[in-house]
C-alpha positions in Angstrom: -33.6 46.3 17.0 -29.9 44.8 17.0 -29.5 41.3 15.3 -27.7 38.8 17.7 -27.0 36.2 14.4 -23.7 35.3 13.6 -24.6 34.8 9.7 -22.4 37.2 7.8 -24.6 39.2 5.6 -25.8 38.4 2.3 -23.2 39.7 0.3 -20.5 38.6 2.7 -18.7 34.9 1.9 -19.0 32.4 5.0 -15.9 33.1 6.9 -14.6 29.3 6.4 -14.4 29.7 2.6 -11.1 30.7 1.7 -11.0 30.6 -2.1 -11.2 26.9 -2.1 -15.5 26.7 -2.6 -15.4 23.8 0.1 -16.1 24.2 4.2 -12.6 22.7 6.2 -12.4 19.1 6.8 -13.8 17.9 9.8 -11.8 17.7 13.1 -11.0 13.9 12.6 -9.6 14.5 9.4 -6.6 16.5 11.6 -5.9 13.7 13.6 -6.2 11.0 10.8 -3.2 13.2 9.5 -1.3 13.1 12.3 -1.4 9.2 12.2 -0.8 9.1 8.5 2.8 8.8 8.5 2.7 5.9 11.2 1.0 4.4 8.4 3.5 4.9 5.8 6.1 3.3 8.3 3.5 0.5 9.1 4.1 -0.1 5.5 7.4 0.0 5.0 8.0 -2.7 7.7 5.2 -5.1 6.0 6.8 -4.1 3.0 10.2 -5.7 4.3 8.2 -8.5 5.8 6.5 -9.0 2.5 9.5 -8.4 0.8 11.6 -11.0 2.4 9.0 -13.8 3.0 8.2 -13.8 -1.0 11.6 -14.2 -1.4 12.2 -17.3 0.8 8.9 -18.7 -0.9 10.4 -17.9 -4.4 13.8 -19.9 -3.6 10.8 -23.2 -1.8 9.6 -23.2 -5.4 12.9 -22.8 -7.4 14.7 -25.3 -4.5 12.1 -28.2 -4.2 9.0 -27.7 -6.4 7.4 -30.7 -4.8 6.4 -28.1 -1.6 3.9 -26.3 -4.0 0.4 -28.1 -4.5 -0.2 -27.9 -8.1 -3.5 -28.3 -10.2 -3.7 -29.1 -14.1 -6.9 -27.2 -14.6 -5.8 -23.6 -13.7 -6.0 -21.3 -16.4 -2.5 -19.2 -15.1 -0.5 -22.6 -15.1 3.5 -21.4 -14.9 6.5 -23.8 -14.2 7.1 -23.4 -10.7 11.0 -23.1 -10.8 10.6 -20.0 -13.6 7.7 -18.4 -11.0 10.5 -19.0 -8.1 12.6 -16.4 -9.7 9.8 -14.2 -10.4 9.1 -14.4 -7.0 12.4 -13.7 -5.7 12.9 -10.9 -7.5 9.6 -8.8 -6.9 10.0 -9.9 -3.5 13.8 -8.2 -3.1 12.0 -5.4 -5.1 9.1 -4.9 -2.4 11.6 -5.1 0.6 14.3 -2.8 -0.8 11.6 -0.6 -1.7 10.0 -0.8 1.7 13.9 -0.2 3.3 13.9 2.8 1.5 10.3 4.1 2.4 11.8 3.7 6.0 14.7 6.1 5.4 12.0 8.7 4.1 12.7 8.4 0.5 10.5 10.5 -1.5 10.4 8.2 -4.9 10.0 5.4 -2.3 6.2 5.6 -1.9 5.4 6.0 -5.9 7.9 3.2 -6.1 5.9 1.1 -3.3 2.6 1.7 -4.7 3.6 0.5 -8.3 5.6 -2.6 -6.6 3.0 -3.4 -4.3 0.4 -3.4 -6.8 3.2 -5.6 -8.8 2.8 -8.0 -6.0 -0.7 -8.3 -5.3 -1.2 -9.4 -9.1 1.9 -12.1 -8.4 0.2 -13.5 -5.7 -3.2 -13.8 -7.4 -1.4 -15.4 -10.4 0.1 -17.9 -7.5 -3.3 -18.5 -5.7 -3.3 -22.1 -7.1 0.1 -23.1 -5.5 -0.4 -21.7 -2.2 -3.7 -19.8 -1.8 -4.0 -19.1 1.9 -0.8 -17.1 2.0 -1.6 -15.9 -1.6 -4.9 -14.3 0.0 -3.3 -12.8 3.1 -0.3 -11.1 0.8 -2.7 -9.8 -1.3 -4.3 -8.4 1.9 -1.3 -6.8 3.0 -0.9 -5.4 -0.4 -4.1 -3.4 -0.9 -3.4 -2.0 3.5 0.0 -0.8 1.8 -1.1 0.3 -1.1 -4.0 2.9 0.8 -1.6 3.3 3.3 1.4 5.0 0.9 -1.7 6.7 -1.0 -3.8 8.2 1.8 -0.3 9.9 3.3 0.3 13.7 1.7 3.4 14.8 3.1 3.2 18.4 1.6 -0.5 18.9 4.1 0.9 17.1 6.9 4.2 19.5 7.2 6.7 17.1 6.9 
């Protein structure tokens, strides 16, 4: 009687473990890497778009505060010309950060992940002043943020 079953005998590993204890990913999980780093340049560029647009809405507040709505009973109240500045400068911080995640940088993606994460708290902190666009940064934030996390450039071979 000859056994026909592909099942490795009892004493025998499974031929898929390879001292790691877990089966391989499944066969999406190759082609999610493969699109991985067109993430991490998805993000760079909303990183520069991000980048610059806080800036211009950091020099509307310090330039002409009267452009911001403004509410007496929010419990994060700031002066809207010192917030300008703060704004201007985490926004040149995201898109020179973002530049540099474009020219493959490898500190640039820590570096975006911290100043993205930077960002996402400055627009909450601005939500009273201009929530709409407050809520769609902080959108783009958390995309950027999985997107520069999800990307292992030592297991995708570049």
């Amino acid at each position: 009687m000859s056994s026909t079953s592909s099942t490795p005998p009892p004493d025998e590993p499974p031929p898929w473990r390879s001292g790691t204890g877990r089966p391989p990913p499944p066969a999406s999980h190759h082609g999610f890497r493969e699109w991985a780093p067109g993430f991490v340049v998805f993000a760079g560029v909303l990183m520069l778009i991000n980048g610059i647009m806080e800036v211009l809405r950091g020099i509307m507040a310090v330039h002409e505060d009267e452009v911001f709505l403004t509410t007496n009973r929010y419990v994060f109240r700031f002066d809207l010309t010192g917030w300008g500045w703060i704004h201007i400068v985490v926004g040149a911080l995201v898109a020179l950060v973002g530049a540099f995640l474009l020219k493959g940088a490898p500190w640039a993606r820590y570096a975006g992940i911290v100043l993205t994460a930077v960002s996402a708290i400055d627009a909450f902190l601005s939500m009273p002043y201009y929530p709409g666009w407050s809520i769609v940064v902080i959108a783009l934030d958390v995309f950027i943020i999985w997107a520069l996390c999800v990307h292992r450039p030592a297991e995708a071979g570049h």
